[in-house]
C-alpha positions in Angstrom: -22.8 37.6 9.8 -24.1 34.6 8.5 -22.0 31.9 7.2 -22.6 31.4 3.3 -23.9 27.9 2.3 -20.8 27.3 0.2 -18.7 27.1 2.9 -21.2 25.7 5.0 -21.2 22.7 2.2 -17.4 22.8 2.4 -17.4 22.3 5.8 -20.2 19.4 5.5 -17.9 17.5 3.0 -15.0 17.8 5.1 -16.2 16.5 8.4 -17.5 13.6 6.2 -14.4 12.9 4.8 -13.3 13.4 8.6 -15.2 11.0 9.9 -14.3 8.5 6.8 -10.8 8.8 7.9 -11.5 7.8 11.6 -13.3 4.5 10.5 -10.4 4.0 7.9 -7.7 4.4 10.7 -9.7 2.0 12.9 -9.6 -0.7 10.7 -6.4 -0.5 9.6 -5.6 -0.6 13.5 -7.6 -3.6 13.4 -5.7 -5.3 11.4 -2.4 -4.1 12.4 -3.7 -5.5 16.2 -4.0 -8.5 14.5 -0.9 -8.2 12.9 0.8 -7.8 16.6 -0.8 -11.4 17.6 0.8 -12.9 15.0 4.1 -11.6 15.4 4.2 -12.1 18.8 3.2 -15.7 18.2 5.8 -15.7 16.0 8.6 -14.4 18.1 9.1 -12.2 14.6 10.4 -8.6 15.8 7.3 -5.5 16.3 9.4 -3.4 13.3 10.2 -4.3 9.8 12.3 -1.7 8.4 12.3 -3.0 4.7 8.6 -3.1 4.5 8.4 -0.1 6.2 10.7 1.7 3.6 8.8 0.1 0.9 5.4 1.6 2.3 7.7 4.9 2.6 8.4 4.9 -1.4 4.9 3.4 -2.3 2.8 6.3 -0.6 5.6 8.9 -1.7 4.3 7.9 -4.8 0.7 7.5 -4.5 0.8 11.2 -2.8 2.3 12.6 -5.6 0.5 10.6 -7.8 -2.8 12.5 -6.0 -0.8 16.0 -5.8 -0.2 15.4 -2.3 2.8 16.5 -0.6 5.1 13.1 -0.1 6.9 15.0 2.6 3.2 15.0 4.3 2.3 11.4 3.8 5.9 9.9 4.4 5.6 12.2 7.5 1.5 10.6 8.4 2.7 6.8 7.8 5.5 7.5 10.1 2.9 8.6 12.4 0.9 5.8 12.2 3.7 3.0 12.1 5.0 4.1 15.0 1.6 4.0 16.8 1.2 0.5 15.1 4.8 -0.5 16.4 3.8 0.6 19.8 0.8 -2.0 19.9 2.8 -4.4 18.4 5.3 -4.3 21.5 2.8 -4.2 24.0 1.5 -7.0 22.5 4.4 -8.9 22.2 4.9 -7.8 26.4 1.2 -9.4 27.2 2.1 -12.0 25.5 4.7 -12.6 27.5 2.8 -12.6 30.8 1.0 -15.8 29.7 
């Protein structure tokens, strides 16, 4: 059976948007790596729960805002400050080799 072209361009837009996300989460890495140096420079600690409970609040409401699930996005941020929290530590531990 062949695939109708409406879900063929459905498909098209979302590996775009896909692939949009990808470069989005790579430069927000980029400047969360960036964001590691300076900490570690700073002897400032790899977490910071009161910004991170801010960003909680502020994307629960830009989800919801977009009629998104904020369970979702609090649940993706988590995700990714986590990730970002890793970095920053292993940063912070090459650091301290030098």
């Amino acid at each position: 059976m062949e695939t109708p072209s409406e879900l063929n361009e459905l498909r098209s837009s979302i590996d775009n948007l896909d692939a949009a996300l990808i470069h989005i989460l790579a430069e927000r890495f980029r400047c969360t790596r960036l964001v590691g140096k300076l900490k570690a420079r700073l002897q400032l600690p790899s977490a910071d729960p009161a910004r991170e409970e801010r960003q909680v609040e502020r994307l629960r409401t830009l989800a919801q805002a977009a009629s998104l699930d904020p369970e979702f996005a609090e649940k993706f941020l988590s995700f990714i400050s986590n990730e970002v929290i890793l970095h920053h530590d292993l940063t912070r531990g090459a650091n301290a080799d030098v």
